[in-house]
N, C-alpha and C positions, 0 to 999 in steps of 0.2 A: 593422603589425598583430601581435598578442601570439600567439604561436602557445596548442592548450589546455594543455600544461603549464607555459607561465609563468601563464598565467592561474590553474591552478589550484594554483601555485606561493602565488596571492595569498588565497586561501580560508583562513580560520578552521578548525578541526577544526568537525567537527557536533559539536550537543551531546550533552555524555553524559549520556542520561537513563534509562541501568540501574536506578538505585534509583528514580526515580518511578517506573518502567516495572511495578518488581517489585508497588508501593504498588498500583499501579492493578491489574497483574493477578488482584491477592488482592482488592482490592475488585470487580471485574467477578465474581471467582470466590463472593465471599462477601454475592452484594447479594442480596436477601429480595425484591425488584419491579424491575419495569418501571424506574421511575424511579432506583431506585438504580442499576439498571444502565447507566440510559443515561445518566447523569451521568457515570459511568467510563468508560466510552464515549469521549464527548466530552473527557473530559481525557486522552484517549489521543492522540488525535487533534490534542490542544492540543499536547502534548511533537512529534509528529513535525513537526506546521506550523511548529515554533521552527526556523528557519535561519538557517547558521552566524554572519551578518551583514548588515545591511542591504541589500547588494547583493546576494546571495541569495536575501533577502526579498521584495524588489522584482520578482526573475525570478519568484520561486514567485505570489507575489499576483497578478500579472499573468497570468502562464498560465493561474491558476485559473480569472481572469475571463473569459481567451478560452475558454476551455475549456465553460464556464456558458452561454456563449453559441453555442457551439458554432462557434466560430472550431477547429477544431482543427488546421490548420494553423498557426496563430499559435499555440496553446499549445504546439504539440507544440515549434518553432521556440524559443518562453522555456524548456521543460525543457530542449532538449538545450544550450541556451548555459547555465542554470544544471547540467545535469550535466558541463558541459566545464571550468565556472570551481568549483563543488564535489563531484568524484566522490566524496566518501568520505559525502556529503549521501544517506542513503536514501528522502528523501523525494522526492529530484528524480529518480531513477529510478522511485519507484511513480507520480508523476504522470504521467511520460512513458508510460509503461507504460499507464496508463489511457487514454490518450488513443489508444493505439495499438488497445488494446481497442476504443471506439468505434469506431476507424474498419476494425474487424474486422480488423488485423492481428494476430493471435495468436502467431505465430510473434515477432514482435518485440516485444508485450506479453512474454513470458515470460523474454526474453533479458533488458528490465530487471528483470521481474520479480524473477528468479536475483538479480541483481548488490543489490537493495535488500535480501532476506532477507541476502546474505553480510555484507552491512553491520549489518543489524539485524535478528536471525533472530527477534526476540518482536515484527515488523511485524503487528500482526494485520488490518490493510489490506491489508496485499501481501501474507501469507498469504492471505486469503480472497479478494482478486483470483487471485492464483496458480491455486486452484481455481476458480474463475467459468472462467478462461481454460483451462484444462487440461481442464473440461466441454465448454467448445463445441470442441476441437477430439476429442474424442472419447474423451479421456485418462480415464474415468469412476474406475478403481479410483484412478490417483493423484490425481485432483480431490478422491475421496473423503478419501484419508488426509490431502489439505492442508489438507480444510476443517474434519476434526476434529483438525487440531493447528490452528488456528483459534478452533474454538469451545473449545477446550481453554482456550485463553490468554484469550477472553474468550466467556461464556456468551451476551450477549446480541445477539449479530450477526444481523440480518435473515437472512442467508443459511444460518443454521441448521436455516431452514426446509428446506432442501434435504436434508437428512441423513434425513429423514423416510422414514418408510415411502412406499412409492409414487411419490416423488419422485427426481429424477435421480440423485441421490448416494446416494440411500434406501440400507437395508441390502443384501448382495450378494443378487441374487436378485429382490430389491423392486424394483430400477430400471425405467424405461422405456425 
């Protein structure tokens, strides 16, 4: 059996998708509707789901699927063998990460959380996961500041709602 640093001896670099990444944050930052922005959105989303190589691929699509299904012991089991064979992959940390969020571990949603921004700090998933997660554990001011470096990097996230008056993240003072 391959111990994880040969394995991830055998990983491709993830890809580098700084210049789409910048493309798409001026375009989320500069879309006129709904639809423009959620078209940036979605091609955000497209650059981080590209992993490193099909064996990658195949971990990450599959976890998704158990995950969708709420297998989430099987997904959480495909991110951590794809975060063992690609650590430097920031997507296999925010999935694992998610999946740890479902299953209300926060504490260890956050720890990959961390390791997927160190990799890819313009993650506006695992930033706005970051804060989802750093809300329920009670973290309100720092959820707040992640969730507007967040909406910062992309305007049209659902969870912007949050930053609202009267809402959890609302301004200081507005919270619940």
């Amino acid at each position: 059996m391959l111990t994880a640093q040969a394995v991830a001896a055998d990983c491709p670099p993830a890809p580098d998708v700084e210049a789409e990444l910048d493309t798409l944050i001026a375009q989320a930052n500069g879309a006129e509707n709904f639809t423009q922005g959620r078209e940036a959105s979605d091609a955000m989303w497209r650059l981080w789901l590209r992993a490193p190589d099909q064996g990658a691929q195949d971990l990450l699509d599959r976890g998704m699927r158990r995950r969708d299904v709420f297998d989430l012991l099987g997904a959480y089991g495909d991110f951590t063998a794809l975060t063992d064979y690609c650590p430097d992959y920031a997507e296999g940390w925010n999935q694992r990460a998610f999946v740890s969020y479902l299953r209300e571990d926060y504490a260890a949603a956050l720890v990959d959380l961390d390791r997927a921004l160190e990799l890819q700090p313009r993650h506006v998933g695992a930033q706005s996961g970051r804060g989802l997660t750093l809300m329920q554990m009670g973290r309100l001011a720092e959820a707040r500041k992640q969730m507007l470096e967040a909406v910062d990097n992309n305007p049209w996230l659902g969870e912007a709602a949050l930053l609202e008056p009267g809402q959890p993240l609302g301004p200081e003072g507005e919270d619940i």
